[in-house]
Phi, psi and omega in degrees: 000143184228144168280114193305161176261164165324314182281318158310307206278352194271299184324319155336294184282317194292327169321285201288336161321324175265355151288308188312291219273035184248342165265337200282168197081338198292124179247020186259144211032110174225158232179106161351142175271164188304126164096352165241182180228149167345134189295166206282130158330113163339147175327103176101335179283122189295334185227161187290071183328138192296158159334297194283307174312327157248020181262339202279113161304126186270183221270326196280002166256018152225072182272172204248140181298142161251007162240132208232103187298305205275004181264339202253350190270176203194153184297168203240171184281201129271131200259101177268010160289345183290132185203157220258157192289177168274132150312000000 
């Protein structure tokens, strides 16, 4: 039996840590498993939502800025308290 040195052995692992983390995330076609169904329709909802319907993010969880700085800024007045101190 032979022993890896640290740097094998660290290369091992980190190979396999990016194989493990290399399926996660995939959300493309997802599909009830076979013989079950969709979770039940929300409280008030005439139909069940679709996959694609929940996976799609509503505006409050992801919201879009409403205010826009350079369309909203303006010359400033002139302040006539600003005075330079006295000597």
């Amino acid at each position: 039996m032979t022993r890896l040195t640290l740097t094998a052995r660290l290369t091992l692992a980190l190979s396999l840590a990016g194989l493990t983390l290399s399926g996660c995330g995939a959300a493309d076609g997802l599909e009830p498993q076979p013989g079950k169904s969709l979770p039940v329709a929300p409280y008030g909802a005439k139909t069940t939502p679709t996959p694609a319907a929940l996976l799609t993010p509503t505006t409050q969880q992801r919201p879009e800025r409403s205010d826009e700085l350079l369309t909203n800024s303006r010359e400033r007045r002139s302040d006539e308290f600003n005075l330079p101190p006295p000597n």
